[in-house]
N, C-alpha and C positions, 0 to 999 in steps of 0.2 A: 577828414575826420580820422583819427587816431584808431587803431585798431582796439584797442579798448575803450574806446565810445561807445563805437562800432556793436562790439559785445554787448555792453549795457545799453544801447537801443531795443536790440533783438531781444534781450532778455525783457524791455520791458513791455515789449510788443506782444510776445510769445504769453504772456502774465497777463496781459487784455486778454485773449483771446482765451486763455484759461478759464477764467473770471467774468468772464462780460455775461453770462447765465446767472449768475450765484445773487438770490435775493440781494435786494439793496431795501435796509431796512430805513422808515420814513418817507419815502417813497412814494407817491399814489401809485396806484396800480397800473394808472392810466400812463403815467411817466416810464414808466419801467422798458418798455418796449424800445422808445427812444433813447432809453440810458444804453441798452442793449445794442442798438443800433449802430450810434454813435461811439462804442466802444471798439466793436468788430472794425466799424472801418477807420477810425484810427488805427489798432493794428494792425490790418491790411496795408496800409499809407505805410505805414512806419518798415513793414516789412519789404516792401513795395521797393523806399528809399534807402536801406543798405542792400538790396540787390542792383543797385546803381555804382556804389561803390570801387565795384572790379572784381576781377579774380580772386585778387590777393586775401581781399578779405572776405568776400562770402565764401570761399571754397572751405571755412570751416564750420560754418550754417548750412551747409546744403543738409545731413542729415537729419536734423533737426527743421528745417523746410519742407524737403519731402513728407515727413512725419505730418505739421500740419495739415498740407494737400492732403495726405491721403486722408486726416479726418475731417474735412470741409466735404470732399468729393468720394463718398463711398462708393462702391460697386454696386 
């Protein structure tokens, strides 16, 4: 994968995980949890498979990685 995939993988991954809270309107309510679900772990997957990549290309994601982690895994 091209190092500019690459980016726009992570960017759309990082945008799940932004998002995957934010009301989904039409929705039942009963759904919602599952949309929620299924969003986080696709972007976990997504993130998951450009840290497979290599060096080359996550070493300019790692600050923005870290960042995630630390807001999944507080203190």
């Amino acid at each position: 994968i091209p190092s500019q995939r690459a980016k726009t993988i992570f960017d759309f991954a990082d945008d799940l995980l932004r998002t995957a809270t934010t009301s989904i309107a039409g929705q039942q309510q009963s759904l919602i949890p599952r949309v929620i679900l299924q969003r986080t772990h696709t972007a976990w997957h997504l993130l998951a498979a450009c840290c497979t990549l290599g060096q080359q290309v996550i070493k300019k994601f790692v600050p923005r990685l870290v960042l995630l982690w630390r807001n999944v895994f507080p203190r």
